[in-house]
VOPAGU-2260 file (C-alpha; in pm, 1 decimal, decimal comma):
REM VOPAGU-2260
SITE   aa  ch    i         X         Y         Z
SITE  UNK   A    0   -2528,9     228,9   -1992,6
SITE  UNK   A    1   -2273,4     120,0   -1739,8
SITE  UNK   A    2   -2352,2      34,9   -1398,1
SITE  UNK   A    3   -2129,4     303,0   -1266,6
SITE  UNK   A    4   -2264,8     546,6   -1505,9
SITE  UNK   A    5   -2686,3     469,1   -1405,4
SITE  UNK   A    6   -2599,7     510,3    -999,9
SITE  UNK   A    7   -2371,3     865,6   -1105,0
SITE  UNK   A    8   -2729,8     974,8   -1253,8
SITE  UNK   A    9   -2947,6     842,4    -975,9
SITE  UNK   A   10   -2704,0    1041,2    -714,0
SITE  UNK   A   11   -2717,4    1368,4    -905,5
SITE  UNK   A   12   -3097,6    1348,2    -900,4
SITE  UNK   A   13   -3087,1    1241,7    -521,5
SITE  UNK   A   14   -2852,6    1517,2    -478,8
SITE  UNK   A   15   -3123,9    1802,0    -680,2
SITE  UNK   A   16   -3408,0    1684,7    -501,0
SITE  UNK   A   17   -3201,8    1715,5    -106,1
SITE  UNK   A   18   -3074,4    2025,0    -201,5
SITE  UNK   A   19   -3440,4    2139,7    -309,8
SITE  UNK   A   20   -3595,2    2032,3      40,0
SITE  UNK   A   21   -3217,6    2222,0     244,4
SITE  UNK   A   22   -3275,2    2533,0      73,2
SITE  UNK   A   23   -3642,9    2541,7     121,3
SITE  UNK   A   24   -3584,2    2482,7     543,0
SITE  UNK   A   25   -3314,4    2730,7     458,6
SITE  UNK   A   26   -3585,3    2960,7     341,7
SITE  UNK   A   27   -3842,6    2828,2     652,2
SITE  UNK   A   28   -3567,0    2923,4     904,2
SITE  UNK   A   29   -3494,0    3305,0     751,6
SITE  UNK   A   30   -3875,1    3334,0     798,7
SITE  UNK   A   31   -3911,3    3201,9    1159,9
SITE  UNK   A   32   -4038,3    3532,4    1398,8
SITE  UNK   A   33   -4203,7    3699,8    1092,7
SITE  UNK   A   34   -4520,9    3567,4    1183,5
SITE  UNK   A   35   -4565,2    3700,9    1524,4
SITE  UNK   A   36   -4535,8    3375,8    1686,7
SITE  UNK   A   37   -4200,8    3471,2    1873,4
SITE  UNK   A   38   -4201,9    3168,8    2124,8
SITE  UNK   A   39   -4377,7    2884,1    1858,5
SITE  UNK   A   40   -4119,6    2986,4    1602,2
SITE  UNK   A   41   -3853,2    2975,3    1885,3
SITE  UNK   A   42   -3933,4    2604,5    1996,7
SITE  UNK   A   43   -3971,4    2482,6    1603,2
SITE  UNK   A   44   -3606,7    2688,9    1533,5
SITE  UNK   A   45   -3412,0    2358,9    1676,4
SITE  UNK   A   46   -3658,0    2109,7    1468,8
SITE  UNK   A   47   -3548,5    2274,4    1114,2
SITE  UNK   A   48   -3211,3    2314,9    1217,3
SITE  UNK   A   49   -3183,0    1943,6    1315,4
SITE  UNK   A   50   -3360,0    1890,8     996,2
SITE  UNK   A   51   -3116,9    2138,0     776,0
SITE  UNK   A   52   -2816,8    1957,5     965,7
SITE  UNK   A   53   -2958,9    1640,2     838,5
SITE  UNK   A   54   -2952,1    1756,0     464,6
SITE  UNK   A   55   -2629,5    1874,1     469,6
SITE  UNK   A   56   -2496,8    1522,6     629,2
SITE  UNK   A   57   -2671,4    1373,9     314,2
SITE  UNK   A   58   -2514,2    1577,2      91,0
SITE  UNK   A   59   -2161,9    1525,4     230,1
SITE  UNK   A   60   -2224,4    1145,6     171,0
SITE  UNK   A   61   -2330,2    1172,0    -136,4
SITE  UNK   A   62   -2016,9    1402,7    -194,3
SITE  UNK   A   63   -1856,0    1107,7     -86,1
SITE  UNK   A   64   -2010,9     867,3    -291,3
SITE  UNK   A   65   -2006,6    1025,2    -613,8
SITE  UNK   A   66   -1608,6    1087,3    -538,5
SITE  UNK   A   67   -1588,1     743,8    -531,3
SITE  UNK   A   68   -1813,3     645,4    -810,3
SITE  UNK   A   69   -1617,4     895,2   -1030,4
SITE  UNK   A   70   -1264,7     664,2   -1049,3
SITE  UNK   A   71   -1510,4     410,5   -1125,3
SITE  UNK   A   72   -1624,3     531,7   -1469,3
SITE  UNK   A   73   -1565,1     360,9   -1785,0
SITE  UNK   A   74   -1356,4     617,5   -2005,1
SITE  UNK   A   75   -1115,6     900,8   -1868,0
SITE  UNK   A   76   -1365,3    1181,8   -1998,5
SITE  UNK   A   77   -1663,2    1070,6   -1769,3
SITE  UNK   A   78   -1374,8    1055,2   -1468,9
SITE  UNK   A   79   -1270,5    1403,8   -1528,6
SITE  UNK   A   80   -1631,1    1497,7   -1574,4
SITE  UNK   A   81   -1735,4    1342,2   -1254,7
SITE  UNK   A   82   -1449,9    1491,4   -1031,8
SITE  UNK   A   83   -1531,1    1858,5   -1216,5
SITE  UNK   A   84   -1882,6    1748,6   -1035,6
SITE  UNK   A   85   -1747,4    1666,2    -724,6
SITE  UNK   A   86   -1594,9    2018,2    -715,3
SITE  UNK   A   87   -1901,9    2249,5    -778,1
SITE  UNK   A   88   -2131,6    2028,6    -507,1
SITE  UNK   A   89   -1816,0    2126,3    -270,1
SITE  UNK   A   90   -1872,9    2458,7    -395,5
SITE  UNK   A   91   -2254,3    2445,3    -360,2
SITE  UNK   A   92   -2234,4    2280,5     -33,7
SITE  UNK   A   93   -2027,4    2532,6     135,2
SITE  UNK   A   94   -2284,9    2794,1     -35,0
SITE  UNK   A   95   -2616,6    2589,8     154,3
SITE  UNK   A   96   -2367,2    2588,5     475,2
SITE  UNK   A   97   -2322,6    2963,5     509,2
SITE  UNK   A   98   -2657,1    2997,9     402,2
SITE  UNK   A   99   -2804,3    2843,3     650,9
SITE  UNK   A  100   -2568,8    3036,2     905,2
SITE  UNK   A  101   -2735,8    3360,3     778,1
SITE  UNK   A  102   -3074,7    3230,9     823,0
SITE  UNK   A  103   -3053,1    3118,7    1163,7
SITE  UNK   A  104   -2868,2    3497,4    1243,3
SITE  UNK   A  105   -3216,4    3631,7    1073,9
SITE  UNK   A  106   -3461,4    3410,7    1275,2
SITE  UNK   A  107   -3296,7    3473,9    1602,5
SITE  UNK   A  108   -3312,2    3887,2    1521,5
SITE  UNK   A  109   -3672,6    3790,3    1368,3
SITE  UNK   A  110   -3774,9    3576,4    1705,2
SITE  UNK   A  111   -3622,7    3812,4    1985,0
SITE  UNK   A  112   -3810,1    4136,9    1784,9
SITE  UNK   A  113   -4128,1    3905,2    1821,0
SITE  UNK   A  114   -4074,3    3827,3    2164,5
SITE  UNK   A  115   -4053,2    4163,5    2256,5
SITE  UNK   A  116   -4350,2    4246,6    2098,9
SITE  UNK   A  117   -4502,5    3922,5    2278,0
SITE  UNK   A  118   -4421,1    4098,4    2608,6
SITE  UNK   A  119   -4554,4    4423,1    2554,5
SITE  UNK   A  120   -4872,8    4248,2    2478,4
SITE  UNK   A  121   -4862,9    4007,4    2766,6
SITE  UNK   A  122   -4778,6    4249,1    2986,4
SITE  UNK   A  123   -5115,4    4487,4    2916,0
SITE  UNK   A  124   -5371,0    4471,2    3099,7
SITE  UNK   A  125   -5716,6    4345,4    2985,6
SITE  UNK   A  126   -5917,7    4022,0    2942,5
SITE  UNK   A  127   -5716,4    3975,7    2609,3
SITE  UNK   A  128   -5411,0    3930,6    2759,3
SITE  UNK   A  129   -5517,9    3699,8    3027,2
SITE  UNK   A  130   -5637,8    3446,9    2710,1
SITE  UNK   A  131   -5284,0    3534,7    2541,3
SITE  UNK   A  132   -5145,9    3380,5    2836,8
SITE  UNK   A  133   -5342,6    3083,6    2864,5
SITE  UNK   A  134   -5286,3    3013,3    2510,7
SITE  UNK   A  135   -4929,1    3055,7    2497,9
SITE  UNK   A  136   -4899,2    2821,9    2776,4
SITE  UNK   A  137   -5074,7    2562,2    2641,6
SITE  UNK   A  138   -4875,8    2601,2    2288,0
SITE  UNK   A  139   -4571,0    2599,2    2484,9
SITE  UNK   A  140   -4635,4    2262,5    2651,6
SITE  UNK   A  141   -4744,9    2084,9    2352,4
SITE  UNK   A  142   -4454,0    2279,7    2168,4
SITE  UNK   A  143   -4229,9    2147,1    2406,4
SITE  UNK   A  144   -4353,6    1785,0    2413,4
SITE  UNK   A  145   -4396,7    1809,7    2020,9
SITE  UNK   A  146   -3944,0    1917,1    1975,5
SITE  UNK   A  147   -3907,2    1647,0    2245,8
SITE  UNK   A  148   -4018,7    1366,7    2024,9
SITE  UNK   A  149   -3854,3    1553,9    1728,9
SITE  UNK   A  150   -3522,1    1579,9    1853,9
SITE  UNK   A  151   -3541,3    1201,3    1963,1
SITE  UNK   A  152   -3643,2    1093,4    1602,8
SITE  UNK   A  153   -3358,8    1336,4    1486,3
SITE  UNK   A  154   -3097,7    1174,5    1665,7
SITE  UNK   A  155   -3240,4     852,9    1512,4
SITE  UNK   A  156   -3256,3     965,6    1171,4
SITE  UNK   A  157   -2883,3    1094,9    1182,4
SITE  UNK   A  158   -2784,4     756,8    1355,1
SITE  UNK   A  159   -3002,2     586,9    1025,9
SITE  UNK   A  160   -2782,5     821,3     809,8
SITE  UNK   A  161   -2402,2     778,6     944,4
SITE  UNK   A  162   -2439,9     411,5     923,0
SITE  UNK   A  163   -2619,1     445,3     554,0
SITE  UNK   A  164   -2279,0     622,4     505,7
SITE  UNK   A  165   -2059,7     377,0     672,4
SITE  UNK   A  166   -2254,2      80,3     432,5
SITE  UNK   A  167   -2184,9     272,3     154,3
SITE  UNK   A  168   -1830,7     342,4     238,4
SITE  UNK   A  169   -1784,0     -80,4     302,9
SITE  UNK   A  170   -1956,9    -111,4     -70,9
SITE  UNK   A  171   -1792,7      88,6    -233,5
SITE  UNK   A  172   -1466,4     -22,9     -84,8
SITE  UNK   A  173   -1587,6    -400,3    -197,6
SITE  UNK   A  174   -1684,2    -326,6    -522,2
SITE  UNK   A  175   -1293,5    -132,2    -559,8
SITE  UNK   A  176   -1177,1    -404,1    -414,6
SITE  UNK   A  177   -1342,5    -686,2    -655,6
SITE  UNK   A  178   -1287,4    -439,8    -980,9
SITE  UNK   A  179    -897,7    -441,7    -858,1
SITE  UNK   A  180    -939,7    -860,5    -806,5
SITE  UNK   A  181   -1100,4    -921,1   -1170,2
SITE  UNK   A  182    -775,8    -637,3   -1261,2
SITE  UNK   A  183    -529,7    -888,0   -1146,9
SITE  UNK   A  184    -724,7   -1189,0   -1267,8
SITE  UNK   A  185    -707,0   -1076,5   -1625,7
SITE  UNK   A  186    -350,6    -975,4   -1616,4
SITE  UNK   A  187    -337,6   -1312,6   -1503,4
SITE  UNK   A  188    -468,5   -1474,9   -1748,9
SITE  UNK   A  189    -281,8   -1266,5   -2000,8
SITE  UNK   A  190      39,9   -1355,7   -1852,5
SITE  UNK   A  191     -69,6   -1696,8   -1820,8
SITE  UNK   A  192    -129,2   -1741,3   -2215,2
SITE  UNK   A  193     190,2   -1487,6   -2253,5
SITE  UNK   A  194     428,9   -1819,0   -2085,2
SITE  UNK   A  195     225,4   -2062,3   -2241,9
SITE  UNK   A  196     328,2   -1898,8   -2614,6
SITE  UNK   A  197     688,8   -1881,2   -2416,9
SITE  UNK   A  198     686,5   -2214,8   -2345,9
SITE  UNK   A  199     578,9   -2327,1   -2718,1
SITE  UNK   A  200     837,7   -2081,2   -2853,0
SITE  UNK   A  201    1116,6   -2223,5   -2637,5
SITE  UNK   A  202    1060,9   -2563,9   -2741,8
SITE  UNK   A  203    1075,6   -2470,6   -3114,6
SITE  UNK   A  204    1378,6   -2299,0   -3009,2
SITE  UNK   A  205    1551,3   -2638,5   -2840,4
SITE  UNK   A  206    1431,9   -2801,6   -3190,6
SITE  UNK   A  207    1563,3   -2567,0   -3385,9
SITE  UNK   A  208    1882,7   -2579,8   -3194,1
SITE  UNK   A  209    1924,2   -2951,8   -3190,2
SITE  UNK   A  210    1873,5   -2958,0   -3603,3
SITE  UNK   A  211    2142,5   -2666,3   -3643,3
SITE  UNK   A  212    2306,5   -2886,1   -3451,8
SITE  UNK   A  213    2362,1   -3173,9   -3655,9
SITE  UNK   A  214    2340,6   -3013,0   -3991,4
SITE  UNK   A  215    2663,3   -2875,5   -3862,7
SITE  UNK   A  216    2791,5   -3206,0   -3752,4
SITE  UNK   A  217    2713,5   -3359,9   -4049,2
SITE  UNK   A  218    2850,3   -3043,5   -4256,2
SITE  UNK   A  219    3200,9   -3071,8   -4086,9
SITE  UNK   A  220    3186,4   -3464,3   -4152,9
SITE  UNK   A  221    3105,4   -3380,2   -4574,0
SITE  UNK   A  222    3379,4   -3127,4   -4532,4
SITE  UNK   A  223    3620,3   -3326,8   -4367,9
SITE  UNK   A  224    3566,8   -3620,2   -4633,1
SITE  UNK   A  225    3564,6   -3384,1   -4893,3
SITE  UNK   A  226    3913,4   -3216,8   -4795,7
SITE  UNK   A  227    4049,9   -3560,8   -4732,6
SITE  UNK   A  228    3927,6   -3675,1   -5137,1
SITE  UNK   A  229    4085,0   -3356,8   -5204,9
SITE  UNK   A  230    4425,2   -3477,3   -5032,9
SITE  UNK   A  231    4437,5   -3829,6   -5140,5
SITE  UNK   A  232    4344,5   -3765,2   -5490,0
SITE  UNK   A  233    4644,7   -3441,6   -5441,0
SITE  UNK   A  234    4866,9   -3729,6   -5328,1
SITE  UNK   A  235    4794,8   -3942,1   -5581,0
SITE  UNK   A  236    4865,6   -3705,4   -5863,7
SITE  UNK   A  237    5189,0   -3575,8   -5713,1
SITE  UNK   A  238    5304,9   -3953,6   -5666,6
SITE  UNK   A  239    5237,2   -4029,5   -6029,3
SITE  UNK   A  240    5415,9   -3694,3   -6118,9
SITE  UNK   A  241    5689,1   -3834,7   -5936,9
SITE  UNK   A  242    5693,3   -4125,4   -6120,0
SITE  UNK   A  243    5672,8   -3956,4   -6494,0
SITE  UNK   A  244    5965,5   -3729,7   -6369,2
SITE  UNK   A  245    6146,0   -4026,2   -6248,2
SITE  UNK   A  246    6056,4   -4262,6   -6570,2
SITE  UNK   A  247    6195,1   -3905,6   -6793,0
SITE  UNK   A  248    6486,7   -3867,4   -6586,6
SITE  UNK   A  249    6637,6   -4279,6   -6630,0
SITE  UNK   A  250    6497,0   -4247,6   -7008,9
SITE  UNK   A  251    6740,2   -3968,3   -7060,0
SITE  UNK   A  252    7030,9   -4164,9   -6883,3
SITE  UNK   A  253    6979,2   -4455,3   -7095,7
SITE  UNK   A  254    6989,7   -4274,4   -7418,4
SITE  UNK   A  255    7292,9   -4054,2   -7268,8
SITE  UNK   A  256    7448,2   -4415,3   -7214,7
SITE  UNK   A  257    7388,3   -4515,6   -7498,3
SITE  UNK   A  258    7539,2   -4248,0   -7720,3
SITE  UNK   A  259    7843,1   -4256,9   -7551,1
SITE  UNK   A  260    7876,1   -4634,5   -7654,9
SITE  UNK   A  261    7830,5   -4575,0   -8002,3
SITE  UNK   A  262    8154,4   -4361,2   -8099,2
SITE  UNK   A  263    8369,0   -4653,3   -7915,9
SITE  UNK   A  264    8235,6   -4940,6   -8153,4
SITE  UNK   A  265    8282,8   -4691,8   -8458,8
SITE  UNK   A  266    8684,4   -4646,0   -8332,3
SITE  UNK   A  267    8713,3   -4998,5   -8304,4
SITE  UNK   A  268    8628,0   -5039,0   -8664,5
């Protein structure tokens, strides 16, 4: 399987297993005042909500990084298939957010209905409520102390997480960047080997050009000799027909001369 494709599966399960520990604080928080611990509920209420806040920071980076990892994917159906993905944890995230809006509405309606029961019972009379007191203000202090460290380790944690995120943003951007790099170093090479046949093809080209070249020198010499054969030998025959003409032409004369001679040496006798 592809590199892209194994951390795609490792994020969905990272993504299951977050949104399986968000909806159970979810769940915590709807519950808080229930119990009849009005003020101990109250005090934890900012601890899950820093802790639900947390989740939801996760799963916005790992919205992120799967959005990313998507246009990384080997064939266009596993792209499409990752950005459809991308969509419903959008979908599902927005469903945890208002969620957990509900649940803290709940807990506060849950934690002020136990506080006022809280009061009525603190402010009885009675050996009971005297211990009530005691107790609640010993919870309180160690409650207090307890959401102090909390909070402080919260802040740390989301610190821990932004710059997780900002890493993973800087990695991702690297590994984009080197997949674009080795991108332009095969086209390179491609283009490189395209010139190269270039290069071969326009030398045979030159060759070819320079023999076309003088087989048509050397076929305009043959056909220049040939047409001046042609001529001579031409000249040569119309010369000697000149000649037969000319040899005809002074036979006939003589004869004509001749004839006319005759009939005076016949009158003389």
């Amino acid at each position: 399987m592809d590199e892209v494709s194994v951390a795609v599966e490792n994020l969905k399960k990272e993504w299951d297993e977050t949104v399986s520990q968000l909806q159970e604080t979810i769940r915590v928080i709807e519950n808080c005042g229930k119990f009849g611990r009005g003020t101990e509920e109250a005090n934890a209420l900012p601890r899950l909500n820093g802790a639900a806040q947390d989740g939801l920071a996760s799963l916005r980076s790992m919205q992120f990084r799967l959005d990313l990892l998507a246009q990384q994917l080997p064939t266009m159906e596993e792209v499409q298939s990752g950005q459809a993905l991308v969509e419903i944890w959008k979908e599902q995230y927005h469903k945890l957010h208002m969620g957990l809006k509900n649940a803290n509405f709940q807990a506060k309606a849950n934690i002020k209905k136990a506080a006022q029961q809280e009061r009525e019972l603190l402010l009885g009379g009675g050996e009971e409520s005297t211990v009530r007191r005691r107790n609640l203000q010993t919870k309180a202090g160690m409650t207090s102390a307890a959401e102090s460290i909390t909070e402080s380790l919260r802040r740390t944690r989301q610190m821990m997480v932004q710059e997780v995120e900002r890493t993973a943003s800087t990695l991702a951007t690297f590994d984009e960047s080197g997949n674009v790099l080795k991108k332009a170093e095969s086209e390179y090479k491609g283009h490189r080997s395209l010139l190269s046949r270039t290069r071969g093809l326009l030398s045979i080209m030159k060759r070819q050009d320079v023999i076309d070249r003088i087989i048509l020198v050397l076929g305009f010499l043959i056909f220049a000799m040939v047409v001046l054969y042609v001529v001579s030998k031409r000249i040569g025959v119309l010369t000697l027909q000149r000649k037969i003409v000319a040899a005809i032409k002074s036979g006939s004369n003589v004869a004509l001369n001749q004839g006319i001679a005759a009939p005076n040496v016949n009158d003389e006798l």
